[in-house]
RORO-376694 format. One record per residue: residue in one letter; chain; x, y, z of N, C-alpha, C in turn. Coordinates in steps of 0.02 Angstrom, whole numbers. Example, Ala and Ser with C-alpha at 12.3 -4.5 7.8 and 13.67 -1.06 7.14 Angstrom:
BEGIN
<node resn="a" chain="A" n_X="660" n_Y="-284" n_Z="390" ca_X="615" ca_Y="-225" ca_Z="390" c_X="660" c_Y="-165" c_Z="390"/>
<node resn="s" chain="A" n_X="642" n_Y="-112" n_Z="354" ca_X="684" ca_Y="-53" ca_Z="357" c_X="645" c_Y="2" c_Z="394"/>
// end
This chain:
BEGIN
<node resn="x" chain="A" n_X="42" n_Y="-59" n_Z="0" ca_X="0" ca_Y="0" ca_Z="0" c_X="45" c_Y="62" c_Z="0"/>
<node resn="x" chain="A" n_X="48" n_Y="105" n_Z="-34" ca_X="64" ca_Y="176" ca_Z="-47" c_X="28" c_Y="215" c_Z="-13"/>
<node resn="x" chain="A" n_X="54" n_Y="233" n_Z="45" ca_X="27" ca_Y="290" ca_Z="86" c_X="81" c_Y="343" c_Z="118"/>
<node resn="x" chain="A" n_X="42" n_Y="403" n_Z="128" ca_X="97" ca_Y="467" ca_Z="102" c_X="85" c_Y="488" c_Z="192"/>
<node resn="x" chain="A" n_X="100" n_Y="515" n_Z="211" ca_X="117" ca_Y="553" ca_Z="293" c_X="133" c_Y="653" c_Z="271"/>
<node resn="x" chain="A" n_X="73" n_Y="666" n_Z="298" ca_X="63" ca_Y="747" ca_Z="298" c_X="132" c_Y="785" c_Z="351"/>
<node resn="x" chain="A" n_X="139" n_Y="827" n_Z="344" ca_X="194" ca_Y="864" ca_Z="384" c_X="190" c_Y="928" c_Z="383"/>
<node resn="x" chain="A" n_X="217" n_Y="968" n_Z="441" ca_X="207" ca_Y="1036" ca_Z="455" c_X="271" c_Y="1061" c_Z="449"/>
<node resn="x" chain="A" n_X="303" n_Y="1117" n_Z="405" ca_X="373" ca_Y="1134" ca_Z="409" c_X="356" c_Y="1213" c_Z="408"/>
<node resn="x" chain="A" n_X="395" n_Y="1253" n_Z="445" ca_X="398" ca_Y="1324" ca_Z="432" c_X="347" c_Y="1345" c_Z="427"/>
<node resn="x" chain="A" n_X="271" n_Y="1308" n_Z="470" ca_X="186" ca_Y="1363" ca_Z="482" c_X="170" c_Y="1333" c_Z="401"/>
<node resn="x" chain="A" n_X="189" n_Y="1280" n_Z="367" ca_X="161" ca_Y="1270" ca_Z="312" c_X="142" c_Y="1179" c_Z="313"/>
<node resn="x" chain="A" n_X="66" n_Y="1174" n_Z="305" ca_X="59" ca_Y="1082" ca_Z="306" c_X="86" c_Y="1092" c_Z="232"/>
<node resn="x" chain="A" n_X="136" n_Y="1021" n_Z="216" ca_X="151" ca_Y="975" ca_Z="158" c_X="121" c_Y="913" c_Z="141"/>
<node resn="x" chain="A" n_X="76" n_Y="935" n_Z="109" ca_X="45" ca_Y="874" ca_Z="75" c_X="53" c_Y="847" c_Z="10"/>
<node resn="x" chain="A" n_X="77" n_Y="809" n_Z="-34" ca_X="70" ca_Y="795" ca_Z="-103" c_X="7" c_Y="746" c_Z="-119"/>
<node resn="x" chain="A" n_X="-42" n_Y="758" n_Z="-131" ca_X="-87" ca_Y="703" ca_Z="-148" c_X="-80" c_Y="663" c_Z="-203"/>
<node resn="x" chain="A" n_X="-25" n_Y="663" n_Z="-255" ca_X="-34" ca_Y="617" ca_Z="-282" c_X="21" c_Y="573" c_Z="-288"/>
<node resn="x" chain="A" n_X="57" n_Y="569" n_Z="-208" ca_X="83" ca_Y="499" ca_Z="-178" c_X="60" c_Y="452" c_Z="-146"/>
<node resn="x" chain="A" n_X="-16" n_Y="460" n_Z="-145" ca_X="-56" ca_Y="382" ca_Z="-111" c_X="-87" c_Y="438" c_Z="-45"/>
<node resn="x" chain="A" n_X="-139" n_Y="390" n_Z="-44" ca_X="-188" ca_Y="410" ca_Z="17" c_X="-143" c_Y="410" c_Z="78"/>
<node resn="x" chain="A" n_X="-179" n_Y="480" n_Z="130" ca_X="-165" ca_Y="475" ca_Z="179" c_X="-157" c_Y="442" c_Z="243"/>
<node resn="x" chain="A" n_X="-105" n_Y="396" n_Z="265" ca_X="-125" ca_Y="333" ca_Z="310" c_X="-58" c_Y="347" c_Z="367"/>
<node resn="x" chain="A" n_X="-83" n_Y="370" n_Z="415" ca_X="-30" ca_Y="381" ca_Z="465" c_X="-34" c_Y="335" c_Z="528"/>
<node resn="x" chain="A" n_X="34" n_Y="314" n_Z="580" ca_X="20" ca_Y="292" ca_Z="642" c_X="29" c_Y="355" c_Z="672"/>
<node resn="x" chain="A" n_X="7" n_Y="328" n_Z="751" ca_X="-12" ca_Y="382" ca_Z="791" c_X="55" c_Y="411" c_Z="812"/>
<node resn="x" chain="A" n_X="127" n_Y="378" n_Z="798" ca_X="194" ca_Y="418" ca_Z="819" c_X="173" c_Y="462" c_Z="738"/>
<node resn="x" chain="A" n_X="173" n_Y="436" n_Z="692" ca_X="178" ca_Y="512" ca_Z="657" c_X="132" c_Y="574" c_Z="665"/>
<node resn="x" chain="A" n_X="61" n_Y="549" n_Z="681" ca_X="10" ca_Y="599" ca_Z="713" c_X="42" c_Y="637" c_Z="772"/>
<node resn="x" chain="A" n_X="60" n_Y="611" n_Z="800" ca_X="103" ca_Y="644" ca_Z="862" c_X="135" c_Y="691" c_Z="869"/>
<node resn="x" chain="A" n_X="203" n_Y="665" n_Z="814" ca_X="264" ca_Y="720" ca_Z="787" c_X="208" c_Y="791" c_Z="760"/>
<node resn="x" chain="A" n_X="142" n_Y="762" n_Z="704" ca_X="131" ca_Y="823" ca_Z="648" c_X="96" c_Y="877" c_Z="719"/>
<node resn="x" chain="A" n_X="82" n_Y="854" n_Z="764" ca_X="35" ca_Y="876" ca_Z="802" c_X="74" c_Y="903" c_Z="876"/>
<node resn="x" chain="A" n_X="124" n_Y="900" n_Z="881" ca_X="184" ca_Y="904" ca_Z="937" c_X="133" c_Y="879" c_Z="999"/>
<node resn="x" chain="A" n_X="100" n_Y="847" n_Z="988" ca_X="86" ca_Y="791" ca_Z="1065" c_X="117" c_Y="735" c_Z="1065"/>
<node resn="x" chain="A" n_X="88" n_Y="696" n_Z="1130" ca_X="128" ca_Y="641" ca_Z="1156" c_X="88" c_Y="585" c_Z="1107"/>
<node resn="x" chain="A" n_X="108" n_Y="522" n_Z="1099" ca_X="79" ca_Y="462" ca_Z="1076" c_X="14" c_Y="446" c_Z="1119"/>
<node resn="x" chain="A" n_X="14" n_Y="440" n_Z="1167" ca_X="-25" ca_Y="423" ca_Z="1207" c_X="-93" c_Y="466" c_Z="1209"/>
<node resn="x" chain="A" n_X="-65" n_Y="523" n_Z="1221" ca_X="-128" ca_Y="563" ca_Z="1187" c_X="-164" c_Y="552" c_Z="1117"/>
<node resn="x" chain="A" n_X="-123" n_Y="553" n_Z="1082" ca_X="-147" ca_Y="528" ca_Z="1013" c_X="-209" c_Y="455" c_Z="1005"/>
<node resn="x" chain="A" n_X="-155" n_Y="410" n_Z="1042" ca_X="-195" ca_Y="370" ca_Z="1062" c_X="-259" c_Y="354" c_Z="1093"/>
<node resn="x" chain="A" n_X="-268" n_Y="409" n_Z="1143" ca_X="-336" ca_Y="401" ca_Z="1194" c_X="-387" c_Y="457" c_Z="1135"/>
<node resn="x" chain="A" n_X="-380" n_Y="502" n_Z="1097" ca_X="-407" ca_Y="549" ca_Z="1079" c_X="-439" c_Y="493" c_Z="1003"/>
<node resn="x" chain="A" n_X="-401" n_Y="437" n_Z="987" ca_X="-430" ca_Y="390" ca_Z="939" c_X="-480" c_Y="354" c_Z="963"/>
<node resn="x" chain="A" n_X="-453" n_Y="332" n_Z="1032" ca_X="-522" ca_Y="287" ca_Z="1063" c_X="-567" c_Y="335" c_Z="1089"/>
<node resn="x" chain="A" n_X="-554" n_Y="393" n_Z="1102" ca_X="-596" ca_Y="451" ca_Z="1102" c_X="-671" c_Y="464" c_Z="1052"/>
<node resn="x" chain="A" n_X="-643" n_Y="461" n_Z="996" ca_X="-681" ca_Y="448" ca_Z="916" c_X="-708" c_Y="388" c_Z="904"/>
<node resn="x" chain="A" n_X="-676" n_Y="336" n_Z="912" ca_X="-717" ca_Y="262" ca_Z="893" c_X="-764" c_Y="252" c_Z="931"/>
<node resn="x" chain="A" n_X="-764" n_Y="290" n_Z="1015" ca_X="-826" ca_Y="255" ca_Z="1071" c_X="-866" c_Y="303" c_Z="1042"/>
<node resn="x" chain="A" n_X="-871" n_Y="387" n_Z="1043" ca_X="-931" ca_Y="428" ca_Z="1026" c_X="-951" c_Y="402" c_Z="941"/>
<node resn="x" chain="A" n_X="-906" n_Y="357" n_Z="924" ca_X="-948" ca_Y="360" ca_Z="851" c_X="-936" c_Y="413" c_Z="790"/>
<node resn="x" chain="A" n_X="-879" n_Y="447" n_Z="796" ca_X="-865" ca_Y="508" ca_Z="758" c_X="-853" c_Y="471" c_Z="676"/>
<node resn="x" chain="A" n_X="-801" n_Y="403" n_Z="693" ca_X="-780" ca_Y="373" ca_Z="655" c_X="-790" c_Y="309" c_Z="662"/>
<node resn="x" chain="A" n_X="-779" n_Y="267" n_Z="602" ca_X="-787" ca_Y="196" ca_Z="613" c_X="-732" c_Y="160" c_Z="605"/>
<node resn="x" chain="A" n_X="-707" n_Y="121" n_Z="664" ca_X="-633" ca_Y="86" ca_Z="667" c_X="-629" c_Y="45" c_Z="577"/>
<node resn="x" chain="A" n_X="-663" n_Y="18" n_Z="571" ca_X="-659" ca_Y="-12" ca_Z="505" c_X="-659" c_Y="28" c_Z="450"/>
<node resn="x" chain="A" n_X="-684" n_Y="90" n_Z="458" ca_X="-633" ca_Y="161" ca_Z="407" c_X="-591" c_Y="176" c_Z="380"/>
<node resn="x" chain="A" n_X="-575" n_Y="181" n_Z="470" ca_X="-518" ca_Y="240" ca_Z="481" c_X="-461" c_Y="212" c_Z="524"/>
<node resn="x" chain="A" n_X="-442" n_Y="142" n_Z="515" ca_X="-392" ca_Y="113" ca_Z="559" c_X="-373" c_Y="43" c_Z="495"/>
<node resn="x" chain="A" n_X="-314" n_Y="44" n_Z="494" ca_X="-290" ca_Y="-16" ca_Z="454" c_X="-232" c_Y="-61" c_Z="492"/>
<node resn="x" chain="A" n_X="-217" n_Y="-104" n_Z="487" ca_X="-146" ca_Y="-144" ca_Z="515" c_X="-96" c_Y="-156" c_Z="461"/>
<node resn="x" chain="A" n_X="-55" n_Y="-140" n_Z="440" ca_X="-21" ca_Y="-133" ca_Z="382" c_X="70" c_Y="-169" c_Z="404"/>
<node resn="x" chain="A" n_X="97" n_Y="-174" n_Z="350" ca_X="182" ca_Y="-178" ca_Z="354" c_X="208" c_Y="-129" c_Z="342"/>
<node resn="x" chain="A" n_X="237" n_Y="-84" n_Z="369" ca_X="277" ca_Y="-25" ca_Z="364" c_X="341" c_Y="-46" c_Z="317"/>
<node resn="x" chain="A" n_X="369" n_Y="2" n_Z="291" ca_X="407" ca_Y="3" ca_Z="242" c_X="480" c_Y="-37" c_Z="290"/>
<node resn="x" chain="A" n_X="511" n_Y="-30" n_Z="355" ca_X="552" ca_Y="-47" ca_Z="366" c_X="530" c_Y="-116" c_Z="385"/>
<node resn="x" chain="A" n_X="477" n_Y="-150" n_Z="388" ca_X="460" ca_Y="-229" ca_Z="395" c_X="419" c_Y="-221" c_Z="466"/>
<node resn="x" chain="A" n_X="408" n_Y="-164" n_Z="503" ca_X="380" ca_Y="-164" ca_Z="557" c_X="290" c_Y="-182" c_Z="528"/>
<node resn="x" chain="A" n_X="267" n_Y="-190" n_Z="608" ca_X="178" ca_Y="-207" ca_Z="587" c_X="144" c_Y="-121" c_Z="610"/>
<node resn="x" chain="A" n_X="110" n_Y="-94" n_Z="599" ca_X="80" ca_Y="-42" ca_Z="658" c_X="4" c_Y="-27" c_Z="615"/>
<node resn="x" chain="A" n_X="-22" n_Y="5" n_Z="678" ca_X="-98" ca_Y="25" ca_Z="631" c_X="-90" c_Y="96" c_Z="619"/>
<node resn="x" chain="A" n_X="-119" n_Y="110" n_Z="551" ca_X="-117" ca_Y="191" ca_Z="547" c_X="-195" c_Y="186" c_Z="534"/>
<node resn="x" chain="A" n_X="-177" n_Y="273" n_Z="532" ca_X="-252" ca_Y="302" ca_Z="526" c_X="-263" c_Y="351" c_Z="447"/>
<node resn="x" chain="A" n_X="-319" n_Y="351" n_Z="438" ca_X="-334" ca_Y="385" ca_Z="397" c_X="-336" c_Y="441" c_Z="388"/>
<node resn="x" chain="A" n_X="-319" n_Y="499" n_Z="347" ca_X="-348" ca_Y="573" ca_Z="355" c_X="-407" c_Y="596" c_Z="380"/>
<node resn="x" chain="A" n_X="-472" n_Y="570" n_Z="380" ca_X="-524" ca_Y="587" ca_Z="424" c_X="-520" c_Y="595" c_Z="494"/>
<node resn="x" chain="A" n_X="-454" n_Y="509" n_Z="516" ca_X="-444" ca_Y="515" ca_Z="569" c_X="-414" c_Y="567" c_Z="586"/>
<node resn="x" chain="A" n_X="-341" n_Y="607" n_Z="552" ca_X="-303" ca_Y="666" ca_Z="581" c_X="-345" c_Y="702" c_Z="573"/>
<node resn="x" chain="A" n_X="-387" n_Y="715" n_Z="542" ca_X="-429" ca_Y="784" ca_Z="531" c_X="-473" c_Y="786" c_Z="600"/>
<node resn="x" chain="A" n_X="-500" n_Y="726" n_Z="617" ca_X="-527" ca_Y="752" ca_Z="704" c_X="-502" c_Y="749" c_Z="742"/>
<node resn="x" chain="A" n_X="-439" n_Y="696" n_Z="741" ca_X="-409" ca_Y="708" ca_Z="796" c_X="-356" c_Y="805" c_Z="794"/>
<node resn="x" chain="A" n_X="-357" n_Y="837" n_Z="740" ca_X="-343" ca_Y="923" ca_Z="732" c_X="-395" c_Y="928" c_Z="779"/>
<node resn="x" chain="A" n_X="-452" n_Y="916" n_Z="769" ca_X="-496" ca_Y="967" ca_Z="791" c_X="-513" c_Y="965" c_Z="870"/>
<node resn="x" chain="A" n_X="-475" n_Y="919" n_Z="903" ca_X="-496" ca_Y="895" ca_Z="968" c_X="-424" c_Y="890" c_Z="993"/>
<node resn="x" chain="A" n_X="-355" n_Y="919" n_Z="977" ca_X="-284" ca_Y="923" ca_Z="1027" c_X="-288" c_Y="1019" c_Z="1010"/>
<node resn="x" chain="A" n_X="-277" n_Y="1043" n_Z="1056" ca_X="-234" ca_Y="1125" ca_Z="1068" c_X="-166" c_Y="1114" c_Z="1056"/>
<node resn="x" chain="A" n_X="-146" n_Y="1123" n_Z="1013" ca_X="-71" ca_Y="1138" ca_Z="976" c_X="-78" c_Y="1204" c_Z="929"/>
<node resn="x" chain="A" n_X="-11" n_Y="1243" n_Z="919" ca_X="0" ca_Y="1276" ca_Z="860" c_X="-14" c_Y="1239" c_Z="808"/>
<node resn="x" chain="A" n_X="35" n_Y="1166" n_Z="801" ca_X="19" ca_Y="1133" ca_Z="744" c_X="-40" c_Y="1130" c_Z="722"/>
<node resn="x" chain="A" n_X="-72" n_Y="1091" n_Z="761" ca_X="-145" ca_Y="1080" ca_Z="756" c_X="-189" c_Y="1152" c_Z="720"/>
<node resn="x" chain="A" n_X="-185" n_Y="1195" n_Z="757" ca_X="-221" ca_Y="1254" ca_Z="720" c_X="-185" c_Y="1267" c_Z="641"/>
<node resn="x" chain="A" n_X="-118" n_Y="1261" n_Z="647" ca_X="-106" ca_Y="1263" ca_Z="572" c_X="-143" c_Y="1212" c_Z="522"/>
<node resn="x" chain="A" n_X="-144" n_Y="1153" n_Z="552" ca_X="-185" ca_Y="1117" ca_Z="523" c_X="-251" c_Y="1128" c_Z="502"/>
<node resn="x" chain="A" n_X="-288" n_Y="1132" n_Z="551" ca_X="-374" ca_Y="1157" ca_Z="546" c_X="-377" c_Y="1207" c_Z="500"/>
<node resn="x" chain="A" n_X="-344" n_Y="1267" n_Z="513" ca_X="-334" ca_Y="1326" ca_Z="437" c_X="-336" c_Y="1296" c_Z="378"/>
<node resn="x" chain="A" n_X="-280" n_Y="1244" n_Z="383" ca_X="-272" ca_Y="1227" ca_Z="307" c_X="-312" c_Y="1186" c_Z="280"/>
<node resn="x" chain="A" n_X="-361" n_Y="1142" n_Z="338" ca_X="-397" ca_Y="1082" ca_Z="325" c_X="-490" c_Y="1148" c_Z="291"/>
<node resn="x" chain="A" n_X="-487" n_Y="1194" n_Z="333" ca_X="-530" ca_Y="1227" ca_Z="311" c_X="-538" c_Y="1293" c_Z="249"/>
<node resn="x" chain="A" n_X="-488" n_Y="1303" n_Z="235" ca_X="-451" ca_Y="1339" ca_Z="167" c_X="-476" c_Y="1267" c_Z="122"/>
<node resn="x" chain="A" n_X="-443" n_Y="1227" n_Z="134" ca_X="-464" ca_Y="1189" ca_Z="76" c_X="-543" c_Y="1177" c_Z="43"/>
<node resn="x" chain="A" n_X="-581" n_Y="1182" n_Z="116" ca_X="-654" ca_Y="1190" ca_Z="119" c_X="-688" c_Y="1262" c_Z="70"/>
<node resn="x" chain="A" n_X="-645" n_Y="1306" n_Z="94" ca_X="-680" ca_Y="1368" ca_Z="73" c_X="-601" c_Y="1413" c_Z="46"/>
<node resn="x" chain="A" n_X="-588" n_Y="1398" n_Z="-10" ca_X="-546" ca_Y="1432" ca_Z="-24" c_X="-529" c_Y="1500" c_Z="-19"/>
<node resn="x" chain="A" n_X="-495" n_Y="1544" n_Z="-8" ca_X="-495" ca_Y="1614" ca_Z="13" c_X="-520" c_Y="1677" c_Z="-54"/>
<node resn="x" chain="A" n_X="-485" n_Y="1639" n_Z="-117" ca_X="-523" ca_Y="1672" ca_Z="-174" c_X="-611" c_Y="1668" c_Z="-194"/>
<node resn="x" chain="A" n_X="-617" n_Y="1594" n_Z="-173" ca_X="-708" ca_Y="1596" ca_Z="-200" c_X="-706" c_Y="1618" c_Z="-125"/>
<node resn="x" chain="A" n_X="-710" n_Y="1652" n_Z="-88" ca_X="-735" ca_Y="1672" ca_Z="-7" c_X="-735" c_Y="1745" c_Z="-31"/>
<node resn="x" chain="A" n_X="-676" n_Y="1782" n_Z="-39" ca_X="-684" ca_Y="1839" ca_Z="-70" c_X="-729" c_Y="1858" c_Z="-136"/>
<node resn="x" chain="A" n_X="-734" n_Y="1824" n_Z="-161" ca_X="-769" ca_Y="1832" ca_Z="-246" c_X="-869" c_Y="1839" c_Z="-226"/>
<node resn="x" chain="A" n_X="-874" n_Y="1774" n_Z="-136" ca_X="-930" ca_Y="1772" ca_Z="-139" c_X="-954" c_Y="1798" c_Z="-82"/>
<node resn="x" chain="A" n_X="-976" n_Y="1870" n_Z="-62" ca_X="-976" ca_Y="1916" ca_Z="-24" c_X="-1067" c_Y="1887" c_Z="-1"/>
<node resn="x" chain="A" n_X="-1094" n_Y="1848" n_Z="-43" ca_X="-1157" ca_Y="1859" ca_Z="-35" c_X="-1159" c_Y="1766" c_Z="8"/>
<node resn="x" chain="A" n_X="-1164" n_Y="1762" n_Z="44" ca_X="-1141" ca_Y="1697" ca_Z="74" c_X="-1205" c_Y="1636" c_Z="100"/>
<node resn="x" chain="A" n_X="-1278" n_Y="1678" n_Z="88" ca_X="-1336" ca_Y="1649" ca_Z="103" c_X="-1344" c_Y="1606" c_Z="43"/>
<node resn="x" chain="A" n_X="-1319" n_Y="1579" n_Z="-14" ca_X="-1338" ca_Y="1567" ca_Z="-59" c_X="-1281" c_Y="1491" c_Z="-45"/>
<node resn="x" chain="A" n_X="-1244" n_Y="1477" n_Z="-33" ca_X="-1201" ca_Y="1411" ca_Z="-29" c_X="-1174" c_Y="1410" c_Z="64"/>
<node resn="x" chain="A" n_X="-1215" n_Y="1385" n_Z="84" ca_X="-1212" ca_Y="1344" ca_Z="156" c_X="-1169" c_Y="1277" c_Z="169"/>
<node resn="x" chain="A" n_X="-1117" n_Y="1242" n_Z="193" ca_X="-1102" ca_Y="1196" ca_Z="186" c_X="-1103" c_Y="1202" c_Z="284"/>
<node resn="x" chain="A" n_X="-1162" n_Y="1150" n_Z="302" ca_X="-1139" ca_Y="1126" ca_Z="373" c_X="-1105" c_Y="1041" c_Z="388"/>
<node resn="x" chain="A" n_X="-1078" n_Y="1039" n_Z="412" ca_X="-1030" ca_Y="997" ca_Z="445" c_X="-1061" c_Y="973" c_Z="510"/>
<node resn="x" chain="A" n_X="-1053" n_Y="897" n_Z="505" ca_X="-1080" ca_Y="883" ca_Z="574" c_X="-1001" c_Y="849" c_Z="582"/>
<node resn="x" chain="A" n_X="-1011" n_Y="845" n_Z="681" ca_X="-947" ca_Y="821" ca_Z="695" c_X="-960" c_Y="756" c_Z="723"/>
<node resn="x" chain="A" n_X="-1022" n_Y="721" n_Z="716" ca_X="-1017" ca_Y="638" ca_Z="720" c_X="-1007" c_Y="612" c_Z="673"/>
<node resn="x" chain="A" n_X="-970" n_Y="633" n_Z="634" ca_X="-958" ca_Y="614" ca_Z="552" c_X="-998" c_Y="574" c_Z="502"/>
<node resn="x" chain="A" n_X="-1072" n_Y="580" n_Z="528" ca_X="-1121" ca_Y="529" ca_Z="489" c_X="-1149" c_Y="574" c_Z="429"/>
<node resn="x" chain="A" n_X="-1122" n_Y="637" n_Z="436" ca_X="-1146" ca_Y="671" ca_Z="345" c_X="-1129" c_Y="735" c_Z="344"/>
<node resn="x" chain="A" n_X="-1116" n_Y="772" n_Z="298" ca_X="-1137" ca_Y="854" ca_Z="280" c_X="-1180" c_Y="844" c_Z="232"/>
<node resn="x" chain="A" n_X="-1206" n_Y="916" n_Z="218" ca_X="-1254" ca_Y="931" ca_Z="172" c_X="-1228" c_Y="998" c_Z="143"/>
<node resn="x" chain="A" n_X="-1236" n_Y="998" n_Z="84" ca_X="-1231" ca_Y="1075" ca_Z="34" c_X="-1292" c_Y="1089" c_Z="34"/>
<node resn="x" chain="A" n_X="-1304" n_Y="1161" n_Z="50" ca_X="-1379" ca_Y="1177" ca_Z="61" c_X="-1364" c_Y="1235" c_Z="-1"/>
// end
């Protein structure tokens, strides 16, 4: 499996999307997010008990490139677990996770904002474009 690991350098996330889907363990969630593992960890079982996400999603058991076993997570997963650690990182993240949402040019271009609604739920069972 080809999976790529997001990173924060110099207040800027690095992402290339077209090196394979996003699939991280929780030491690299950790590093992108300057928390501890453990945190990382409880803030996953955090998400699987309320139901935000579904372990069969957003959790894989894989062979890491150096022959190790570990489970990573999916980008949905880093994307809530951003939204639920207090870090700098983390807020750099959420910016960029929501820029991507609403780009800053169509945001400026669309001053009139009653006309394209996008709500977000955070049990992750849907949005809607209204």
């Amino acid at each position: 499996m080809k999976r790529q690991v997001i990173t924060i350098q110099e207040d800027m996330v690095i992402y290339a999307p077209h090196h394979g889907e996003v699939w991280m363990t929780a030491w690299e969630i950790a590093e992108l997010f300057y928390v501890t593992g453990i945190t990382v960890r409880n803030t996953i079982k955090r998400i699987f008990k309320q139901g935000v996400l579904k372990e069969f999603e957003a959790a894989k058991y894989i062979t890491l490139n150096n022959g190790n076993k570990a489970d990573v997570y999916s980008m949905e997963m880093v994307m809530a677990i951003a939204f639920q650690v207090d870090t700098f990182q983390a807020m750099l993240f959420r910016k960029w996770v929501l820029g991507k949402i609403e780009p800053k040019e169509a945001a400026a271009a669309s001053s009139d904002k009653s006309d394209n609604t996008l709500i977000i739920m955070m049990n992750g069972t849907a949005s809607y474009d209204i």
